[in-house]
Kinemage of the C-alpha trace (Angstrom):
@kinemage 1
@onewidth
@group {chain A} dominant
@subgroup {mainchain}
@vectorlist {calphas} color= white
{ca unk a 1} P 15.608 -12.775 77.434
{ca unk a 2} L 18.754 -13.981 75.952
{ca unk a 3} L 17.448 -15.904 73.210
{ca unk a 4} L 15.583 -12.872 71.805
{ca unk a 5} L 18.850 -11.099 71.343
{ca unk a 6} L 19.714 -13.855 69.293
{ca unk a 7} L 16.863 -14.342 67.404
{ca unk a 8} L 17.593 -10.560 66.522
{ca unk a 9} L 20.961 -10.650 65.559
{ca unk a 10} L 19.974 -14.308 63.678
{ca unk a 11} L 17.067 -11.997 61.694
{ca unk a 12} L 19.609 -9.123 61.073
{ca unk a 13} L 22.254 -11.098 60.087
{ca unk a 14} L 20.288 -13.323 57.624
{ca unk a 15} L 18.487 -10.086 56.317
{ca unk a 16} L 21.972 -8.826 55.498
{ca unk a 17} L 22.910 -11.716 54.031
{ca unk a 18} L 19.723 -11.915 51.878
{ca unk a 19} L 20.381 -7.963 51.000
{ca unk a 20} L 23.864 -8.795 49.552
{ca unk a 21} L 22.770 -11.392 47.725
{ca unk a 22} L 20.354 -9.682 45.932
{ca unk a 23} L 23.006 -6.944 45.583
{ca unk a 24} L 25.235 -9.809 43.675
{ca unk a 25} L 22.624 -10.746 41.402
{ca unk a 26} L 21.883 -7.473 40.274
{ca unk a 27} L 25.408 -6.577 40.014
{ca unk a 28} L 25.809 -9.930 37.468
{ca unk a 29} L 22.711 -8.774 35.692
{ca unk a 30} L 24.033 -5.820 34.774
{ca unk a 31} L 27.310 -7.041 33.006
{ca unk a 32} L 25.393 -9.449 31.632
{ca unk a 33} L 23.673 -6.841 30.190
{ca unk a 34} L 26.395 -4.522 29.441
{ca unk a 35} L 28.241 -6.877 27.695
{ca unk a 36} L 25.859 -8.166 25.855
{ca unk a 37} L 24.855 -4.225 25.003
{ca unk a 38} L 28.904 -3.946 23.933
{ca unk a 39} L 28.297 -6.980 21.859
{ca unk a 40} L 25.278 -5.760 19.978
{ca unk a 41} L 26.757 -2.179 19.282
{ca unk a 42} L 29.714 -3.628 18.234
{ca unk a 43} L 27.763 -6.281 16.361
{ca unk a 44} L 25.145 -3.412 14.220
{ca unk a 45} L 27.997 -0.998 13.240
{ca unk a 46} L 30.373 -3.851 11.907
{ca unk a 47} L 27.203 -5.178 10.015
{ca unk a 48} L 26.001 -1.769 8.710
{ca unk a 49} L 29.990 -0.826 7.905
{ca unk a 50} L 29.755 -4.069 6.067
{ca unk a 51} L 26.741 -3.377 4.661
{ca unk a 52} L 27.579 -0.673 2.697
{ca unk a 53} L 30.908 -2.116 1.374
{ca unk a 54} L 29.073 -5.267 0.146
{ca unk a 55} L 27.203 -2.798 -1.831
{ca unk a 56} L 29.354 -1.105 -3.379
{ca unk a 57} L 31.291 -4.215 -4.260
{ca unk a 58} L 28.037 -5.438 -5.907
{ca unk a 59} L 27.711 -2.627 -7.885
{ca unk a 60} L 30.934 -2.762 -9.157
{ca unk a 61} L 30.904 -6.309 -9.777
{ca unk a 62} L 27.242 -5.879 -11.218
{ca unk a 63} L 29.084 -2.987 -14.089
{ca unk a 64} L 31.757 -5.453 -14.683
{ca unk a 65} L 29.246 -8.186 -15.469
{ca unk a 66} L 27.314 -6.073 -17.566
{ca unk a 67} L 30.610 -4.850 -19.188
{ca unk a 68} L 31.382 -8.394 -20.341
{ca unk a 69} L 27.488 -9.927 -21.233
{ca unk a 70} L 27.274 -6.071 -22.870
{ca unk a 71} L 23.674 -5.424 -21.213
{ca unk a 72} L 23.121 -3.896 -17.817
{ca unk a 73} L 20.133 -6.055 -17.469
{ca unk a 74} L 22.201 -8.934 -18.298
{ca unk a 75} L 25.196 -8.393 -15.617
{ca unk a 76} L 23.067 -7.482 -12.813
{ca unk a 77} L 20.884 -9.864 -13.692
{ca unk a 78} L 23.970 -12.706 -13.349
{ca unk a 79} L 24.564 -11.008 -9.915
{ca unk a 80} L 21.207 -11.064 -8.552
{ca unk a 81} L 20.722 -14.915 -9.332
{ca unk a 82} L 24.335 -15.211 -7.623
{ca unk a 83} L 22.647 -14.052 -4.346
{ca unk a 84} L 19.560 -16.071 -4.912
{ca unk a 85} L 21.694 -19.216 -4.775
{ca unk a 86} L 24.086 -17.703 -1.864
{ca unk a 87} L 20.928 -17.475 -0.322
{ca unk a 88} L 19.676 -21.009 -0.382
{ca unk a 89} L 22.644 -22.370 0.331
{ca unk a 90} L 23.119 -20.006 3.691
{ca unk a 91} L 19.537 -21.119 4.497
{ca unk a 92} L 20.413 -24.526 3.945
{ca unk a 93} L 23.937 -24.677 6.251
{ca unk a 94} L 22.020 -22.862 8.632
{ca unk a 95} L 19.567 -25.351 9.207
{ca unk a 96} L 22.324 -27.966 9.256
{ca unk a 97} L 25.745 -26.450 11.191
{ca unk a 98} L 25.490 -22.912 12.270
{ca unk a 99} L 22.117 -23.327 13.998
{ca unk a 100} L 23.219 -25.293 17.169
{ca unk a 101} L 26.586 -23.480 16.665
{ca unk a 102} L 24.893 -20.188 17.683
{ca unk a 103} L 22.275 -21.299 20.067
{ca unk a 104} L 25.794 -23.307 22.265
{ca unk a 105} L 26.995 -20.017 21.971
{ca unk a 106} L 24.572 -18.395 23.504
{ca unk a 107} L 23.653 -20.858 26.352
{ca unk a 108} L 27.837 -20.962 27.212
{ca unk a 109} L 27.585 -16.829 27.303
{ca unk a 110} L 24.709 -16.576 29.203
{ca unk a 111} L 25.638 -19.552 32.004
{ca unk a 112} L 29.889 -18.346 31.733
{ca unk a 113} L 29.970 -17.928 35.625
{ca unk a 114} L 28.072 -20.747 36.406
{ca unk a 115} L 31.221 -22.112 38.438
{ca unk a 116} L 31.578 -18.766 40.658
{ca unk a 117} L 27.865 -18.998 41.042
{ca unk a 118} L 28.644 -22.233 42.626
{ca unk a 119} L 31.221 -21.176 44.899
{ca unk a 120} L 30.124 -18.668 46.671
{ca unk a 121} L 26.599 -20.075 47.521
């Protein structure tokens, strides 16, 4: 008769124990997710902000050009093959450097309380 009581209290307290652990891994989940949510806001309106300055900077840059070759065609014409060339050469450094740089990145953010994780098992 004895033993039952302690199988019950054994089943209650390992339920419990299950129950909060769940409970922690949802709680991590979601600032995993909120941060990375912060990240990504933060991340779209610094890029569309940037965006639209890069434009207009290209536009002026594009007049000035065009001011100097004296055709429009001309000076946006030396602007566009500017990008062309920025473009390779982003596609290029990419495939060599920033690559690995951003998938480290990513790995170390996802896996940054791997330690605590650790711990408290």
């Amino acid at each position: 008769m004895e033993n039952d009581g302690f199988f019950v209290q054994v089943k209650e307290v390992v339920e419990d124990y299950v129950d909060d652990r769940l409970l922690l891994l949802k709680l991590q989940a979601t600032e995993k997710a909120a941060k990375v949510s912060s990240a990504l806001f933060i991340t779209v309106m610094v890029g569309f902000v940037s965006l639209v300055l890069f434009m207009i900077i290209s536009f002026i840059a594009g007049y000035y050009l065009s001011q100097a070759v004296g055709s429009y065609p001309g000076g946006f014409g030396i602007l566009a093959a500017v990008y062309v060339l920025l473009i390779f050469i982003l596609l290029y450094v990419h495939k060599k450097y920033t690559g690995k740089i951003i998938t480290d990145s990513v790995i170390k953010f996802s896996f940054d309380n791997k330690e605590s994780w650790t711990n408290e098992v």
